[in-house]
TIVEXVEX-880594 format. One line per field, with one value per residue: residue in one letter; x, y, z of N, C-alpha, C in turn; residue number from 1. Coordinates in steps of 0.1 Angstrom, whole numbers. Each point is the difference from the previous one (the first is absolute). Layout:
! TIVEXVEX-880594
residu (A/...)
n_xx (X/...)
n_yy (Y/...)
n_zz (Z/...)
ca_xx (X/...)
ca_yy (Y/...)
ca_zz (Z/...)
c_xx (X/...)
c_yy (Y/...)
c_zz (Z/...)
num (NUM/...)
END
This chain:
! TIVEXVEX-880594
residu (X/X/X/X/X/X/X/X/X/X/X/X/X/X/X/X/X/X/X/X/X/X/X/X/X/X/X/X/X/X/X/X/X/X/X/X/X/X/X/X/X/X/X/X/X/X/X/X/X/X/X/X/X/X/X/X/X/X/X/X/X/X/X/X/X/X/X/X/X/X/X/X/X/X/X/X/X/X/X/X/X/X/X/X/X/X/X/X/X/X/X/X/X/X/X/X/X/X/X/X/X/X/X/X/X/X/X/X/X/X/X/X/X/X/X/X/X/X/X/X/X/X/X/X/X/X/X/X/X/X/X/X/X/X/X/X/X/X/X/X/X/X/X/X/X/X/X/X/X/X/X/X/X/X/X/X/X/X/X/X/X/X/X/X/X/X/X/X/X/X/X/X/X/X/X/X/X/X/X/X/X/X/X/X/X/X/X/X/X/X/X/X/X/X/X/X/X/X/X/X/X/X/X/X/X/X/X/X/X/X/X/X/X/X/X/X/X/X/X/X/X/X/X/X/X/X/X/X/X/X/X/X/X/X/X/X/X/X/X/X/X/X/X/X/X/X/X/X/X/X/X/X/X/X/X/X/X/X/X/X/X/X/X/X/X/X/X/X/X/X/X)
n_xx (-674/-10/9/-14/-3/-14/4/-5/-11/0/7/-3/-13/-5/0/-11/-5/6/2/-6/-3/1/-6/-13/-4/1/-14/0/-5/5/4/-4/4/12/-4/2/7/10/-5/4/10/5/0/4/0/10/3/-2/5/-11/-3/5/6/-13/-6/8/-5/-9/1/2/-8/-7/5/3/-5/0/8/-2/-17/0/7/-11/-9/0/6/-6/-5/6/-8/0/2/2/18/-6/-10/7/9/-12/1/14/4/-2/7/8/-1/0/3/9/4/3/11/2/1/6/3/11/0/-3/-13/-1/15/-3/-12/-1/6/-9/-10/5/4/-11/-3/5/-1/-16/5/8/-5/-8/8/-5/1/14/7/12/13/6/4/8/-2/-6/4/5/0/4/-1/9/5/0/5/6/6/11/6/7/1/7/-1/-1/3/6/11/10/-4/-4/-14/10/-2/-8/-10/3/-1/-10/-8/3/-4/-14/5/-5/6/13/-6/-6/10/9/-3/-10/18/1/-8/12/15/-1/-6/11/14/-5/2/7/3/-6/4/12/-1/-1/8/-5/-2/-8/-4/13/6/-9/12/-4/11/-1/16/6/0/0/-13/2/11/-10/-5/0/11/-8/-8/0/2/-16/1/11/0/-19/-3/18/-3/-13/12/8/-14/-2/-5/12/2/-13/0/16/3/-6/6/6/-10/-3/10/-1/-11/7/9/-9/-2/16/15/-11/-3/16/-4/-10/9)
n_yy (-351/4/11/-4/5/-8/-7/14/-3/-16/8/16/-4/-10/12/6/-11/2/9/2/-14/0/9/-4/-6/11/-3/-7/-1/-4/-8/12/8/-13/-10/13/0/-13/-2/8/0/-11/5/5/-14/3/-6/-12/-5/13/-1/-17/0/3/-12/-11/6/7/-10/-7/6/-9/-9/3/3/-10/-2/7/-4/-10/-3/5/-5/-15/12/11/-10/3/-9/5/-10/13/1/-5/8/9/-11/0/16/-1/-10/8/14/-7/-3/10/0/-11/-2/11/-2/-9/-3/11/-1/-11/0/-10/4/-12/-1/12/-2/-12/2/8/-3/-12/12/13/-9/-2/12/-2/-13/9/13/-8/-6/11/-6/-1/5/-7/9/-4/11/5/15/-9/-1/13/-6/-5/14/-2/-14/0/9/-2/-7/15/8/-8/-5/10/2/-9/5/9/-9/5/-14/8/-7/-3/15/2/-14/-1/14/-2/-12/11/-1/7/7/-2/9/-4/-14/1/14/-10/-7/11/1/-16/3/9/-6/-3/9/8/-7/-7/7/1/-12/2/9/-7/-11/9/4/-12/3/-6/0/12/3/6/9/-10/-3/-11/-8/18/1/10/1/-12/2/11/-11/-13/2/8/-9/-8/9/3/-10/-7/13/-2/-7/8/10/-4/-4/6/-3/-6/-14/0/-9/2/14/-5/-6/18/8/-9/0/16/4/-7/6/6/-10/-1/16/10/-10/-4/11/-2/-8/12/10)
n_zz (-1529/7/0/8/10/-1/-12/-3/9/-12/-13/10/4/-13/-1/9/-1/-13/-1/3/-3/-8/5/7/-6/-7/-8/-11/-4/-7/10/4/-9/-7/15/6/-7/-4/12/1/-5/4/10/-12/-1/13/-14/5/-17/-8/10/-6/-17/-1/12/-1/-11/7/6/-10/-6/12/-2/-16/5/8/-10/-8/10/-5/-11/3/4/-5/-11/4/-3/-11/-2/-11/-1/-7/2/15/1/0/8/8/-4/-4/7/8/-8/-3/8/14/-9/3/16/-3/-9/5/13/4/-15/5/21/2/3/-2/-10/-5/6/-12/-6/-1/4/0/-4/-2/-1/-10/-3/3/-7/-13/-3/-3/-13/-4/-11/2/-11/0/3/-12/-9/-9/-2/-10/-11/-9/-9/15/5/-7/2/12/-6/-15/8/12/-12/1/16/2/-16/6/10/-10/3/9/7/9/-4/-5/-1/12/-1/-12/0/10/-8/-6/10/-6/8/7/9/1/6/9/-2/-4/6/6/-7/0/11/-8/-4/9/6/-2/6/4/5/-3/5/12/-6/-2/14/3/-11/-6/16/-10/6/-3/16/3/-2/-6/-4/-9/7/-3/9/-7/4/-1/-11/-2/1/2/-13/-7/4/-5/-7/2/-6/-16/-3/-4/-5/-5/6/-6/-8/6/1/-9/10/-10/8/4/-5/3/11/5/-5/7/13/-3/-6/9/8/-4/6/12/-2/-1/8/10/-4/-1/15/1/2)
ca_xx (-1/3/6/-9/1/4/10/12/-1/6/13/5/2/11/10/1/1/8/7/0/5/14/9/0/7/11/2/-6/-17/-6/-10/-18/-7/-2/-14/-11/-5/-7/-12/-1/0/-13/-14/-4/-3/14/1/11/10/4/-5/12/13/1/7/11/4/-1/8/15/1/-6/17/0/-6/6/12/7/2/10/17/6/5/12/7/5/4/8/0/5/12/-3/2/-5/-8/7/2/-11/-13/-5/-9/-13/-8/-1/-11/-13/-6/-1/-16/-12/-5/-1/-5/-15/-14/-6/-5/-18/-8/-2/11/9/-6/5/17/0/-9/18/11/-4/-6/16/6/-6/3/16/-5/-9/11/9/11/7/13/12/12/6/6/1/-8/2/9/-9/-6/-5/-6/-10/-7/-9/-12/-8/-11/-16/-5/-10/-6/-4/-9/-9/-8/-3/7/9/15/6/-3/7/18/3/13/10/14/3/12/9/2/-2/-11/-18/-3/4/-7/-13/1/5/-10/-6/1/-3/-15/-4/-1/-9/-14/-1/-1/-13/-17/3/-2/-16/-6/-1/-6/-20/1/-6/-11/-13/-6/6/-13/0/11/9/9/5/-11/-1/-15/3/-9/3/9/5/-7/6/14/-2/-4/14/10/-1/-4/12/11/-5/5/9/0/-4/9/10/-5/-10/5/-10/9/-12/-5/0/-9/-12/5/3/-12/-5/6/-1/-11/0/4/-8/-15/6/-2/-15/-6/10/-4/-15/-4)
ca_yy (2/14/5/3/1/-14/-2/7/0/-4/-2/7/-8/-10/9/6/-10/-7/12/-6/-13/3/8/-2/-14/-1/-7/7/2/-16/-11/8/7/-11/-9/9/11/-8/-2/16/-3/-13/5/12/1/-2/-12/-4/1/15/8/1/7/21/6/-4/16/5/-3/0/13/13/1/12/8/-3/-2/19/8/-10/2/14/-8/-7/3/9/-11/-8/-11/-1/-4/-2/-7/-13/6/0/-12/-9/3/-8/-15/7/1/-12/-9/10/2/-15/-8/10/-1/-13/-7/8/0/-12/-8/2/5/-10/-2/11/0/-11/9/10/-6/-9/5/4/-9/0/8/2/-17/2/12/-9/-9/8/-5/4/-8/-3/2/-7/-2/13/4/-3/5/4/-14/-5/8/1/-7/1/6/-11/-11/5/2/-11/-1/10/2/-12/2/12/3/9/-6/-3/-15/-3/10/-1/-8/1/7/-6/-10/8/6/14/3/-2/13/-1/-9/6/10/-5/-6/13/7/-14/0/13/-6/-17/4/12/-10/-7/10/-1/-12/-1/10/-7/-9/2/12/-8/-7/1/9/3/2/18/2/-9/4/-15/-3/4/7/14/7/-9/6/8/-1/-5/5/12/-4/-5/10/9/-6/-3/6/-1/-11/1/7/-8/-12/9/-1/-15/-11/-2/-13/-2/5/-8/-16/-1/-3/-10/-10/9/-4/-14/3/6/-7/-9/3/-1/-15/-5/8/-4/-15/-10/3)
ca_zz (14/4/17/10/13/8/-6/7/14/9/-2/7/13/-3/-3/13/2/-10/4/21/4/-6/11/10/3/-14/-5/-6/-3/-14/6/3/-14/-10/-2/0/-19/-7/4/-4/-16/0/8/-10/-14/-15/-4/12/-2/1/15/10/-6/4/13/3/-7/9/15/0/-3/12/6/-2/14/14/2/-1/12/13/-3/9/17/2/1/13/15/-7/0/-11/-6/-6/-11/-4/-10/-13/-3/-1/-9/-15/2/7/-7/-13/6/0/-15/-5/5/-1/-11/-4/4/9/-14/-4/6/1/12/8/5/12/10/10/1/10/12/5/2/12/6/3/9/8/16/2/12/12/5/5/-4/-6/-8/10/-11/-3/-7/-2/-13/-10/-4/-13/-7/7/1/-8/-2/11/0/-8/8/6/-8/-11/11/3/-5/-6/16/2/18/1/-2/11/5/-6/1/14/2/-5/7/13/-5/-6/10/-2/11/-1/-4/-13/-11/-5/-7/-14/-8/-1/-10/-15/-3/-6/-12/0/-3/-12/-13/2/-6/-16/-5/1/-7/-14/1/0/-9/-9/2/-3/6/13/10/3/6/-3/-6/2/10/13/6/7/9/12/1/1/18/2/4/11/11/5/1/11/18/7/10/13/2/3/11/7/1/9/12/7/-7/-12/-2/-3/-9/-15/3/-3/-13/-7/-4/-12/-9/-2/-5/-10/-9/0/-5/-13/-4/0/-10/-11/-7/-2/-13)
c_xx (2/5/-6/4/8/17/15/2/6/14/6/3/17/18/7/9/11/13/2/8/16/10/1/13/11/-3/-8/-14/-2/-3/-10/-3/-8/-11/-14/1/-7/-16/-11/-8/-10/-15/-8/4/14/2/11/13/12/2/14/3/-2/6/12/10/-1/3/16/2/5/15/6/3/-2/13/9/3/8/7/5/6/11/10/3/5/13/1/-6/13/-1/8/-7/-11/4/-1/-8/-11/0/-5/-18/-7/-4/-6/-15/-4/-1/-17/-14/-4/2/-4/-18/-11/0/-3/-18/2/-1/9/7/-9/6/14/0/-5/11/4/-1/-2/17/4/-4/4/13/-3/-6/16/14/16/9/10/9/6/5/12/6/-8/11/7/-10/-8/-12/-13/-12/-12/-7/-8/-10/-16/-10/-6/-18/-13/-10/-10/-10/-7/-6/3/12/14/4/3/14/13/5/6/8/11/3/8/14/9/7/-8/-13/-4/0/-5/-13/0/3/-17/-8/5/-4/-14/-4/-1/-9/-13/-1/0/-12/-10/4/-2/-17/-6/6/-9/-17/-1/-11/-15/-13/-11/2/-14/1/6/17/14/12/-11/-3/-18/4/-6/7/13/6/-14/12/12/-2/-4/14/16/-1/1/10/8/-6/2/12/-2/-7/3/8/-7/-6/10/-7/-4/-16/-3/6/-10/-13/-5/2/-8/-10/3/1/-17/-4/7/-6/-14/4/-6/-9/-5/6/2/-11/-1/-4)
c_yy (14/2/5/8/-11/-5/12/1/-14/-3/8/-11/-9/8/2/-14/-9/15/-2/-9/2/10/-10/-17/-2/-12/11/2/-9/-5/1/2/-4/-3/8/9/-13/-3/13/-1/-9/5/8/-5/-5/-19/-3/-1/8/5/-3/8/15/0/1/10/8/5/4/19/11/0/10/13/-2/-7/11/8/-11/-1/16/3/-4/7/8/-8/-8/-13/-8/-1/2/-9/-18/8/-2/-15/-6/4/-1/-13/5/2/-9/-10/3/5/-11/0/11/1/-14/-14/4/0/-15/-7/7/8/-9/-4/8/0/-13/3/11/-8/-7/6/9/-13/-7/11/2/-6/6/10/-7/-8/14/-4/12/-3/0/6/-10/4/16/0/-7/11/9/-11/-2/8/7/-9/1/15/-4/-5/5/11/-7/-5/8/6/-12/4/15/7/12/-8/-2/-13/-3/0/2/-14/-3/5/-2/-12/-1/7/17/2/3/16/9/-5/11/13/-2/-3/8/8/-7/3/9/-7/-13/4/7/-16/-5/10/4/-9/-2/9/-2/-13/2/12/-3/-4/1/6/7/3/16/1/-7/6/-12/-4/4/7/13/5/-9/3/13/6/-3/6/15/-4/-6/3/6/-5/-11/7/-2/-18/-3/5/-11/-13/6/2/-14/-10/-5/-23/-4/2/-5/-15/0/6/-10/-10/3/-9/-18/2/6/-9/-17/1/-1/-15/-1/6/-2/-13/-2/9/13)
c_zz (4/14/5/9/11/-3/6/11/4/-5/6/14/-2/1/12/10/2/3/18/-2/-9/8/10/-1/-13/-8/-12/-9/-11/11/4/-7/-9/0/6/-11/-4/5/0/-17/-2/-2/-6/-14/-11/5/14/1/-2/8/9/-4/4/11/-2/-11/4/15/-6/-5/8/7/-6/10/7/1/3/15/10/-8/4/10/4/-7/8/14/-4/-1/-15/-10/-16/-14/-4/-6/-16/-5/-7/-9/-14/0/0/-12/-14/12/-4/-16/-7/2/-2/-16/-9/8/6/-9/-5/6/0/13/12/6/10/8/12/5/10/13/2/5/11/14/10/9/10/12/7/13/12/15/5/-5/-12/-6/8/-10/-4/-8/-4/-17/-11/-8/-14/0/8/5/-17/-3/12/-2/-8/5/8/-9/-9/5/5/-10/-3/14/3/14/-7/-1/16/6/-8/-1/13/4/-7/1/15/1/-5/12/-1/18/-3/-5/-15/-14/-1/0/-12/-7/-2/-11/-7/-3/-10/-16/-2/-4/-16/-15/1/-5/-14/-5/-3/-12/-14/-3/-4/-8/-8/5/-7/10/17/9/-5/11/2/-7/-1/11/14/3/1/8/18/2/8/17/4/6/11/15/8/2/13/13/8/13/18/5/6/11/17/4/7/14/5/-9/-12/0/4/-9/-16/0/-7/-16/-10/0/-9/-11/-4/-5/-16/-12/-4/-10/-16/-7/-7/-13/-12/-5/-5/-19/-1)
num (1/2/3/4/5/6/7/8/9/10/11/12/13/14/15/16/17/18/19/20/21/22/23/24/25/26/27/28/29/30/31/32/33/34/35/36/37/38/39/40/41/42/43/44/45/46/47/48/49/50/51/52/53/54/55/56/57/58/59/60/61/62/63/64/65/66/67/68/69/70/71/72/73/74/75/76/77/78/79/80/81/82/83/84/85/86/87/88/89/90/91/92/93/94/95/96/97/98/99/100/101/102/103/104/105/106/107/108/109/110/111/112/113/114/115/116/117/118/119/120/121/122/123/124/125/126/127/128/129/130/131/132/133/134/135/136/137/138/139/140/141/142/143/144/145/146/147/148/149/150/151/152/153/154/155/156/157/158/159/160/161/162/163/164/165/166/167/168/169/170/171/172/173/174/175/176/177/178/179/180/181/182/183/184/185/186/187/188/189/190/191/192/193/194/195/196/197/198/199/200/201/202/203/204/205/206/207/208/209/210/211/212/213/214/215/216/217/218/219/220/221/222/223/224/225/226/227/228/229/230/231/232/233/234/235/236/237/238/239/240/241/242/243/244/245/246/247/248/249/250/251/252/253/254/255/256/257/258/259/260/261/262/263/264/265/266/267/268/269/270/271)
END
């Protein structure tokens, strides 16, 4: 598969896109990403199966670098806590490497697509319903914490998400303030992605015949659009949330995304 024109022009777009909307509404880019790389991919030739796993390697890379400029952020605004950081990133990273280099190479292609599509599909109704966790309880104790990072560690690399969907309610339930929860979680996004892309690159070290450009089972050329585009354009998304109501704009988002996880489905069930 060669990197055309066409192809860079539209993993910049996907970048530009996917960098906006993460400012703009804080969520973060695996749930756009995923099922336009994988259809992307598709569309040129790489096996369907493949094509999740690059995205979803991929996607999860590009966090990498956009985690760095927003755990920047939220610390100058102080709203990072970091000893629950601390707490929680040894679970994270023996998660995020569990599932990057052991589960993420033995489920099929088909399976993390049906896994992914749910699940985005899930979140989607959750944004739609405008629903949130209730507090319930105070942070679990060492143990406790490790193992919960554990999990959105693990999670987290089977989705090629950052963890937010995850570690935000959590600690809210935990009754961490909201704010707090999601500067915390912006530092988590740094180890969750780094284990996991390790994980991906022992997982696909072996592949019989990698794509050009490939490295496991990351995409470098989509990689490194991608991350650059979107880097650039979070801080404008941020900005432009400080002036309009964002509470359409997630609705409308979110019916995207039920779209995109409808097409996933469909395509993952038929094979």
């Amino acid at each position: 598969m060669e990197l055309g024109a066409a192809l860079v022009a539209e993993l910049l777009a996907l970048g530009l896109v996917a960098g906006f909307l993460a400012g703009l509404l804080g969520i973060g880019g695996g749930m756009l990403m995923v099922p336009v790389l994988t259809l992307l991919l598709s569309q040129r030739g790489v096996e369907p199966g493949l094509a999740v796993k690059m995205a979803i390697a991929t996607s999860m890379a590009t966090i990498l670098f956009t985690s760095l400029s927003s755990v920047r952020a939220h610390h100058r605004l102080g709203t990072v806590r970091w000893a629950l950081v601390r707490s929680l990133a040894p679970g994270i990273l023996l998660g995020g490497l569990a599932s990057g280099a052991g589960a993420f190479a033995v489920l099929k292609g088909r399976a993390l697509a049906l896994f992914f599509a749910l699940f985005i599909g899930w979140m989607a109704l959750q944004m739609l319903r405008g629903r949130q966790p209730k507090p319930g309880r105070k942070l679990p104790g060492r143990a406790g914490q490790t193992g919960a990072g554990a999990a959105i560690g693990f999670v987290s690399g089977l989705l090629g998400a950052g963890g937010a969907f995850l570690s935000v309610p959590f600690m809210i339930w935990c009754n961490v303030p909201p704010r707090q929860a999601v500067g915390t979680s912006a530092a988590l996004g740094f180890p969750i992605a780094a284990a996991a892309t390790v994980g991906y690159v022992i997982s696909g070290w072996s592949l019989p015949a990698p794509i050009p450009g490939a490295f496991g089972y990351l995409f470098l050329p989509a990689l490194a659009i991608i991350a650059a585009a979107s880097v650039s354009m979070a801080p404008l998304g941020a900005r432009a949330a400080q002036r309009i109501d964002v509470a359409w704009l997630r609705r409308l988002f979110a019916l995207l995304l039920l779209g995109l996880a409808a097409t996933m489905l469909s395509r993952a069930w038929s094979g």
